[in-house]
DOTI-532702 format. One record per residue (C-alpha): residue in three letters; x, y, z. Coordinates in steps of 0.5 Angstrom, whole numbers, plus 2048, in hexadecimal, padded with zeros to 3 digits. Example, Ala and Ser with C-alpha at 12.3 -4.5 7.8 and 13.67 -1.06 7.14 Angstrom:
<atoms>
ALA8197F7810 SER81B7FE80E 
</atoms>
This chain:
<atoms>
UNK7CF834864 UNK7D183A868 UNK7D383486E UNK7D7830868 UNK7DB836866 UNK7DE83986C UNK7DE832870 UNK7E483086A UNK7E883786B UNK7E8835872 UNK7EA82D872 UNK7F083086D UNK7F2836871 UNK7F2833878 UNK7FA82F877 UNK7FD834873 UNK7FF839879 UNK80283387D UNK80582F878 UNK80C83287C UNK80B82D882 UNK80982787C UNK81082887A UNK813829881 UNK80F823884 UNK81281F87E UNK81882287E UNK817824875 UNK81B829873 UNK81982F86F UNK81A82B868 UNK81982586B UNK81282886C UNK81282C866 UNK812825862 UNK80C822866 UNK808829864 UNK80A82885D UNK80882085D UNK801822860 UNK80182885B UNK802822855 UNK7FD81E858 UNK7F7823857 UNK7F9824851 UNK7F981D84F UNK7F181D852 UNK7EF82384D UNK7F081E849 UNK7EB81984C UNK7E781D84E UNK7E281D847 UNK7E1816848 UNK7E0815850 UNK7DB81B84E UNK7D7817849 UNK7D881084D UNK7D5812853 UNK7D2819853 UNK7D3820856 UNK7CF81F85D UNK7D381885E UNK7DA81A85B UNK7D9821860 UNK7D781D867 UNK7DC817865 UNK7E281B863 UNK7E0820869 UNK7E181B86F UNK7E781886B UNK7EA82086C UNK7E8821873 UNK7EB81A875 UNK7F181C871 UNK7F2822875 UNK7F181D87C UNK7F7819878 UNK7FC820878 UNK7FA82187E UNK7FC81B881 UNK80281887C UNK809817880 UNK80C815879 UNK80D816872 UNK80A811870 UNK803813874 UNK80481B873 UNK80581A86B UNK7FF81686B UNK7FB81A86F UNK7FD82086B UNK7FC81C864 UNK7F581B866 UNK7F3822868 UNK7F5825861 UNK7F281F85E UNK7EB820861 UNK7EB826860 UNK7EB826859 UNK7E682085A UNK7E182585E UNK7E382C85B UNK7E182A853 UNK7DA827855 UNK7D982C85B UNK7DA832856 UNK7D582E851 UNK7D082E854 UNK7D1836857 UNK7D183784F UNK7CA83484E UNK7C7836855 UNK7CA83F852 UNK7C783E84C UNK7BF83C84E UNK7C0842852 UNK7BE84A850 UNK7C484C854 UNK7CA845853 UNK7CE845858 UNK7D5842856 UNK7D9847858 UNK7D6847860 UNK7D8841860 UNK7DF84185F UNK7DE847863 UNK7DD842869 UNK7E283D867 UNK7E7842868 UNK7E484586F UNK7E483D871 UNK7EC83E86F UNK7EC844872 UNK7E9840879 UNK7ED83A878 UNK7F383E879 UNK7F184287F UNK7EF83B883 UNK7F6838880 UNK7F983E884 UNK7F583F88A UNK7F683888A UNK7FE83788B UNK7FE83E890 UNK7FA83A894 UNK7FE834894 UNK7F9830891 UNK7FC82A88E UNK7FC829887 UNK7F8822888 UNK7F382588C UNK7F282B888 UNK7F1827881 UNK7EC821884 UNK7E8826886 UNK7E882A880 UNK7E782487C UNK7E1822880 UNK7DE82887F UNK7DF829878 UNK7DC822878 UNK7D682287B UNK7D6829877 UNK7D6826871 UNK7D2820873 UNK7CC825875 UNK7CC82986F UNK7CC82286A UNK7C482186B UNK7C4829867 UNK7C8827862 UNK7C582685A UNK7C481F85A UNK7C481F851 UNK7C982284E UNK7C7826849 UNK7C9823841 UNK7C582783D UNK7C5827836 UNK7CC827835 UNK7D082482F UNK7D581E830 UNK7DB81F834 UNK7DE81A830 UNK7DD81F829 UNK7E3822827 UNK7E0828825 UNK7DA82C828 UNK7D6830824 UNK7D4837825 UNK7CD838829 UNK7CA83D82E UNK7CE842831 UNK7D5842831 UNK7D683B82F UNK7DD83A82B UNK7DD835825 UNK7E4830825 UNK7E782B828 UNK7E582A830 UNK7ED829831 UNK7EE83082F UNK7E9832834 UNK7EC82E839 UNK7F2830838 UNK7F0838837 UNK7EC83783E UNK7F3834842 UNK7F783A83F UNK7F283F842 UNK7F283B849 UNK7F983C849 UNK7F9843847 UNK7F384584C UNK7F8841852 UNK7FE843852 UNK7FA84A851 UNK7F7849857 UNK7FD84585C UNK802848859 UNK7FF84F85C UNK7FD84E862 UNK803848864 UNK80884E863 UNK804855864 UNK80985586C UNK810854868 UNK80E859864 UNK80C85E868 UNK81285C86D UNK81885A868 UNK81785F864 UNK815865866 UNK81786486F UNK811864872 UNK810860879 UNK80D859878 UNK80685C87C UNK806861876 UNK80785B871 UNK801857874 UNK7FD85C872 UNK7FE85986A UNK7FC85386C UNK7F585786F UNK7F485C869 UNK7F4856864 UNK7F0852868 UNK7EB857869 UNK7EB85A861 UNK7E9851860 UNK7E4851864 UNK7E1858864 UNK7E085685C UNK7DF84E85C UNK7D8851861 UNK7D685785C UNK7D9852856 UNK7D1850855 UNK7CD856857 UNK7D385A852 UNK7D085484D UNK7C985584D UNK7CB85D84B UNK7CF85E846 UNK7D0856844 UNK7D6850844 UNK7D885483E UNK7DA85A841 UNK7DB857848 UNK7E0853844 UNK7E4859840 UNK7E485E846 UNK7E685884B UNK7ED857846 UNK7EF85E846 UNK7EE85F84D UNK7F285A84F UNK7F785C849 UNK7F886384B UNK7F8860853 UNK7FE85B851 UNK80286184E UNK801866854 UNK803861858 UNK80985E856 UNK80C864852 UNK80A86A856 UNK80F86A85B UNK80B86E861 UNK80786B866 UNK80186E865 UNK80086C85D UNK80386585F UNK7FD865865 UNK7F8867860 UNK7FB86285A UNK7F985C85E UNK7F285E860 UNK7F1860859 UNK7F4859857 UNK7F085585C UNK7E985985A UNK7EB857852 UNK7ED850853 UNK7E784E857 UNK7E384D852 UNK7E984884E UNK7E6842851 UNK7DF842851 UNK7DF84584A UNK7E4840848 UNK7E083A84C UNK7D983C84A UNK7DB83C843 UNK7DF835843 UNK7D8832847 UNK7D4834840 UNK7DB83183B UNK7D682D835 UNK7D6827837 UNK7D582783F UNK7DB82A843 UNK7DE826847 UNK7E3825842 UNK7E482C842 UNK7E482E84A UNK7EA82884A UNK7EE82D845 UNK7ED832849 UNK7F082F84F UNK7F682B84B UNK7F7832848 UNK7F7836850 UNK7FB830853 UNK80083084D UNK80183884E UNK802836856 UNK807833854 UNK80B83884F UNK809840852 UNK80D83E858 UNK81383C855 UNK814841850 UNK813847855 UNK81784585A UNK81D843855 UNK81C84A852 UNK81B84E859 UNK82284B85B UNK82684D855 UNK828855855 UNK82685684F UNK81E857853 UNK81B858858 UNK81585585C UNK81085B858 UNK814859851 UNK814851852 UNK80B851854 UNK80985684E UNK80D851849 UNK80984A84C UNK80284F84D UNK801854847 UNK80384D841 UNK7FE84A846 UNK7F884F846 UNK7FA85083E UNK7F984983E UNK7F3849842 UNK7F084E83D UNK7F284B836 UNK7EE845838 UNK7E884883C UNK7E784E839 UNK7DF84F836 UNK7DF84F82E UNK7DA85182A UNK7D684B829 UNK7D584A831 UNK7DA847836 UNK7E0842837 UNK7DD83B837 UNK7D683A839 
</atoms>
């Protein structure tokens, strides 16, 4: 599972620093482009959607080899399209895939963590986030060294085939069903920690809306951390990487702590202190106007949100009723916000009225609120399971 996790970070990662010569060598322009990145977007969304029902059809070990040899040649197809036609296809498989092998892939994390003393959850979203860190450092050793953009997606498509072919042999071979009630009920009834009585739509609809919430906290932070460290407050453009750097540092400290933090105080209180860590993260860097506070924000930040994901995946996975359906509104809800946070900041930043800081606390802080509203732990055990 360790492999699968970080193998799907890295085929994701590895097209998106050099999607500036797929436009160039097919001659896209920027909205141009920008339209083929939505119309993938929406392709993922609609297989959030179908993802419940190829789950129940063909399993999760098969759904994840399957639609993991689909992402890798997608990625091969990116790599080699010289049209439209062919970029957009190949673009719509990979977000397509994804969910294919993201919803099964983190099932199957779910059931292997609760068999364990320690789970283990939250390290492999750890690994998933250095297999994108990874892919991105390729991508750019690969285009300074002027390695064409065919070869490089090939090779990376091969390896990650033969990755995620090598891995499939150690895949759980039975989905695990247990007693759980008839997706198909209209209500679920209350029973064991944490479960919550009521229609599985509201559920459904209570999961997409903290997915949202936990992406656009996530993205939003660390897509902007530069222009607000540069736009806002007039540091060098080195200086402001070192956003990105503080972010991503602050995720991955928390998400390979995260389990062993479980282990000591538990997910309830790992869940409240992770949401007020990344509340008062959010508020000192977006509105605190000295470089040190903003700096600290983001680390800050990024060690609160690390734990969103994992939680809100892990608790999707254990929904009544079996968790396909449930991991599906997680990746409907994440793909949505996508393609809403963007939009909003960028269009309030460009106004006078706000600056960069300004524009990301008022996507982040409803977000993390929004987050919290769903996931924080009640009395009677915690959100879904």
């Amino acid at each position: 599972m360790a492999v699968q996790f970080f193998v799907n970070g890295a085929v994701v990662a590895s097209f998106l620093p050099r999607l500036p010569e797929i436009r160039d060598r097919i001659d896209l322009t920027l909205d141009q482009l920008g339209l083929l990145l939505a119309a993938a977007v929406f392709a993922g969304i609609a297989a959030s959607f179908a993802v419940g029902p190829l789950v129940a059809a063909l399993g999760t070990r098969r759904l994840i080899l399957g639609g993991g040899l689909v992402l890798v040649g997608a990625l091969a197809l990116v790599g080699a399209a010289d049209s439209v036609p062919l970029l957009l296809l190949g673009l719509v498989g990979i977000q397509a895939a994804d969910v294919c092998v993201d919803v099964p892939m983190n099932l199957q994390g779910s059931w292997l963590s609760a068999r364990r003393h320690t789970p283990v959850m939250n390290r492999l979203h750890g690994l998933w986030s250095l297999g994108t860190v990874l892919g991105a450092i390729v991508a750019t050793q690969a285009t300074a060294a002027e390695l064409s953009l065919r070869t490089h997606l090939f090779i990376a498509a091969g390896l990650f085939a033969v990755a995620i072919l090598g891995v499939g042999a150690n895949l759980l071979r039975v989905d695990e069903r247990g007693d759980e009630p008839d997706p198909d009920d209209a209500t679920t009834e209350t029973s064991g920690r944490g479960r919550r009585s009521g229609p599985r739509w509201r559920l459904l609809l209570l999961i997409g809306a903290a997915s949202g919430g936990a992406f656009a906290a996530e993205q939003t932070s660390s897509d902007w951390a530069a222009f607000r460290l540069i736009d806002d407050l007039g540091n060098t453009a080195a200086l402001g990487a070192l956003g990105y750097v503080a972010y991503t540092l602050g995720m991955t400290v928390g998400r390979f702590a995260g389990d062993s933090v479980v282990v000591r105080i538990g997910d309830d209180r790992l869940a409240r202190l992770s949401i007020v860590l990344a509340s008062v993260g959010a508020v000192a860097s977006t509105l605190v106007d000295l470089t040190a506070a903003v700096l600290a924000g983001l680390f800050a930040t990024g060690l609160g949100v690390a734990t969103f994901f994992p939680t809100l995946y892990d608790q999707a996975a254990q929904m009544p009723g079996g968790g396909a359906g449930g991991l599906g509104a997680v990746t409907a809800g994440s793909r949505a916000m996508g393609l809403f946070a963007p939009l909003v900041i960028g269009a309030l930043a460009a106004t006078d009225t706000f600056d960069v800081g300004m524009a990301i606390a008022t996507v982040v802080l409803p977000s993390i609120l929004l987050f919290g509203a769903v996931m924080w732990p009640r009395r009677s055990g915690a959100r879904f399971a």
